[in-house]
C-alpha positions in Angstrom: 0.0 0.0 0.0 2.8 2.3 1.0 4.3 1.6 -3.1 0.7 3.1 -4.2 0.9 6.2 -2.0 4.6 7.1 -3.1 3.7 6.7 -7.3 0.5 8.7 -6.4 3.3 11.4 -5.4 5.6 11.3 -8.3 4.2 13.7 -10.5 4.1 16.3 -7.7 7.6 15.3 -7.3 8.2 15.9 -11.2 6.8 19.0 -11.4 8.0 20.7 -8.6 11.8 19.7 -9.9 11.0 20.7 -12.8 9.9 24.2 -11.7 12.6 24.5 -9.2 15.2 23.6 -11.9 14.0 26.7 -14.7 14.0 29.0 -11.7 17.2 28.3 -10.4 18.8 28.4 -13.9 16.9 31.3 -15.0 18.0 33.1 -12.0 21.5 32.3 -12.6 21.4 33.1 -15.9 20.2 36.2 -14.9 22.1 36.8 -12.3 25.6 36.5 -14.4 25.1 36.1 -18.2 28.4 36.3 -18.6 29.3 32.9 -16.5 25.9 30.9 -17.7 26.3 31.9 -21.4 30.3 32.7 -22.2 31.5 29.7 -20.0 29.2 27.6 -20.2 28.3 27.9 -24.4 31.1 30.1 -26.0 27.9 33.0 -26.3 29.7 36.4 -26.8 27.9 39.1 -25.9 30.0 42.5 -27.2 27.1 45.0 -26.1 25.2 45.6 -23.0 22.4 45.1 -25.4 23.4 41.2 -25.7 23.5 40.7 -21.9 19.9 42.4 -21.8 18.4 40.3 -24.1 20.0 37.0 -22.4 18.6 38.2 -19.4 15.4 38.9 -20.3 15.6 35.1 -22.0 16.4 33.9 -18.4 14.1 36.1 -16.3 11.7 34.5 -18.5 12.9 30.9 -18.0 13.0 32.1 -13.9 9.3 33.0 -14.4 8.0 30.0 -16.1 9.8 27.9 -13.0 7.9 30.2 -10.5 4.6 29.5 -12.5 5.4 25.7 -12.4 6.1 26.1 -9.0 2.7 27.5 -7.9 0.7 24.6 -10.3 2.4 22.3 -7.7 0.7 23.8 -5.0 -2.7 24.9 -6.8 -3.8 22.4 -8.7 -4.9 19.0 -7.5 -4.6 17.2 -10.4 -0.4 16.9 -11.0 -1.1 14.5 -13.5 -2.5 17.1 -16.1 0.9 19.4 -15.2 2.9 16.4 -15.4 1.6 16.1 -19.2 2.7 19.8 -19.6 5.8 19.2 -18.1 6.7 16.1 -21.0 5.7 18.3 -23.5 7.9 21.1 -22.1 10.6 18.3 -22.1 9.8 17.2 -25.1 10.2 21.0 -26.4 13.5 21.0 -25.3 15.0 17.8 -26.3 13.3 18.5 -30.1 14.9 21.6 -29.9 18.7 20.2 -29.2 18.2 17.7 -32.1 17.2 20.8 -34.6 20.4 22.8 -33.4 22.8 19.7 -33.8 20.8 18.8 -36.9 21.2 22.7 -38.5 24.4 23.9 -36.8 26.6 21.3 -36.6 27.3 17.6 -34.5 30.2 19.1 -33.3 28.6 20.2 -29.8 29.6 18.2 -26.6 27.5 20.1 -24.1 24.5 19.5 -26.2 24.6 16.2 -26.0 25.1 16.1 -22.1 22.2 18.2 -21.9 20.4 16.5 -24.2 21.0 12.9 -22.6 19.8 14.1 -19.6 16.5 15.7 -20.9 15.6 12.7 -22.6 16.0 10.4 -19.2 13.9 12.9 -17.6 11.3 12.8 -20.6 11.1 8.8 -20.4 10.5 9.3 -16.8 8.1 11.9 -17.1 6.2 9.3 -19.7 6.5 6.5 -17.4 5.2 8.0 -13.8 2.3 9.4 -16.3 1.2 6.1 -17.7 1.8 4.6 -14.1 -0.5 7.0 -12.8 -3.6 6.8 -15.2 -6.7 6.7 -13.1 -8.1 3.0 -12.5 -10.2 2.1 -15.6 
């Protein structure tokens, strides 16, 4: 019984992760373009204008966490987020192939990244099938 109780949690688990991860990386990001983006991808950013706009790309990722965040606790049904966070996954894992597929295979990061997004989207599609209400 105690099995049932701790699957019936998973999605809240999921989706809380999920929205504590954007907003600690948007926050980051926003916090120090220059170490998230130059560091971490070879971004240069020669204007203030190019720091700006990465910021406001991570303020917005730091937003959407904060949103995800508050679904955990105000909406019963985690199962319906947990759907939105696949496809959110999904987005992101799509969107790694098209830049390897357009700009080049030569990108080791990528591939890190997009290892571990496509774990978390098989997990994501497991806990959700797992969790389908009782026919």
């Amino acid at each position: 019984m105690k099995h049932l109780t701790t699957v019936k949690h998973l999605p809240t688990i999921i989706n809380f992760t999920a929205g504590l991860l954007l907003l600690m990386l948007g926050l980051a990001g926003y916090a120090s373009p220059e170490w998230f983006f130059t560091h971490k991808y070879d971004v240069l950013m020669p204007s203030p204008q190019s720091r700006t706009i990465l910021r406001v790309m991570m303020g917005f990722m730091a937003v959407m966490g904060t949103i995800w965040l508050a679904a955990c606790v105000l909406f019963f049904n985690q199962r319906r987020l947990l759907l939105l966070t696949g496809i959110m996954t999904a987005g992101f894992v799509a969107s790694r192939i098209g830049g390897l597929l357009i700009d080049g295979l030569e990108q080791h990061f990528t591939y890190f990244e997009l290892g571990f997004e496509t774990i978390a989207l098989i997990v994501i599609i497991v806990v959700y099938r797992l969790t389908r209400p009782s026919q």
